[in-house]
C-alpha positions, 0 to 999 in steps of 0.5 A: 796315656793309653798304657796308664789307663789299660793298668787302671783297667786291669787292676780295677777288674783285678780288684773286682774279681778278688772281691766277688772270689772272696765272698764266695770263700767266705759263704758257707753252708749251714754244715760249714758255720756249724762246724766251726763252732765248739757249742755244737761239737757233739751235734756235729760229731752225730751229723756226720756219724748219721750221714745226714752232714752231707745232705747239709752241705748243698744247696738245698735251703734248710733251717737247723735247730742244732741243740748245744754241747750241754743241752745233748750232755743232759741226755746223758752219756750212757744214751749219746753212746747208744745213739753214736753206737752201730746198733744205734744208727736209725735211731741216730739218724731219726734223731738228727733229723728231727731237728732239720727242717726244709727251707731257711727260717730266721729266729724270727720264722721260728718264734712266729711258728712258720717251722714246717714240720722237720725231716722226721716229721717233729713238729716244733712249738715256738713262740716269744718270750715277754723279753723277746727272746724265741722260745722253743717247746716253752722252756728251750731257747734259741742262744745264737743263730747263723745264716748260711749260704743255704739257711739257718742254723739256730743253737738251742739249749733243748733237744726236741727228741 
C-alpha cells in the first residue's frame, strides 16, 4: 500500500516537473519568436549584423515593430546592401533601432499610442482603423503580433525609417 502510494508521488511530482520544464522550453524571447518566423528574415538578418539581436534576447521588456520581407524590399536592394555594408554600420544600427521600443506593448498599446519613443528616439503615430485594425504612421499596418517571454513583436508592413 505505502509502495503504491509513494510510485504515485513520484510520478505526479514527475509529471509536475516535466510540465513547468516545458513551459520554460516553449517561452521565448522576442528575438526567438522573430527568428522562427520566414516574414522578418531580413529584419532578422540586420539585427543580428547590427549587433542589437542580442539586447533582445534577455529579459529586459520590449516591444519590436518588425517590418516584413516585402515592406524592407521596398527600400530597395541597392539601400539594404548599403545599410548591411561596413560602412553602413551606425546607420544600420540607428535604423534597427528605430524600431524597438522599451517595454511590452500588445497591438492594442500600439493602436491607442501608448508606444514611448524607441531606442532611437522615433516617435511612432498609431491608431485604428474603422475595421479595427492598428495602424501605424496611417498607411502601415500591423499583420501578425507575437508575445514573447519578454514582449511583443508586431509585424508591420512599413518601415518607420
Amino acid at each position: 500500500m505505502i509502495r503504491r502510494w509513494m510510485v504515485g508521488v513520484v510520478a505526479v511530482a514527475t509529471l509536475a516537473c516535466a510540465k513547468n520544464h516545458q513551459l520554460t522550453d516553449t517561452s521565448s524571447t522576442v528575438f526567438g519568436l522573430a527568428s522562427s518566423n520566414p516574414n522578418v528574415a531580413t529584419f532578422i538578418t540586420m539585427l543580428r549584423s547590427s549587433g542589437v539581436a542580442t539586447a533582445l534576447q534577455g529579459s529586459e521588456e520590449v516591444t519590436v515593430l518588425a517590418p516584413s520581407n516585402t515592406a524592407l524590399m521596398a527600400l530597395g536592394s541597392d539601400r539594404i546592401r548599403a545599410l548591411m555594408s561596413e560602412e553602413g554600420a551606425d546607420e544600420l544600427r540607428e535604423f534597427v533601432n528605430a524600431h524597438i521600443f522599451p517595454g511590452s506593448y500588445s497591438a492594442e498599446d500600439v493602436a491607442r499610442g501608448k508606444l514611448p519613443p524607441s531606442v532611437e528616439g522615433t516617435r511612432v503615430v498609431a491608431s485604428k482603423a474603422s475595421d479595427g485594425t492598428p495602424r501605424i504612421a496611417k498607411t502601415g499596418k500591423i499583420l501578425e503580433s507575437m508575445k514573447g517571454s519578454n514582449g511583443f513583436v508586431h509585424i508591420i508592413n512599413t518601415v518607420l525609417r
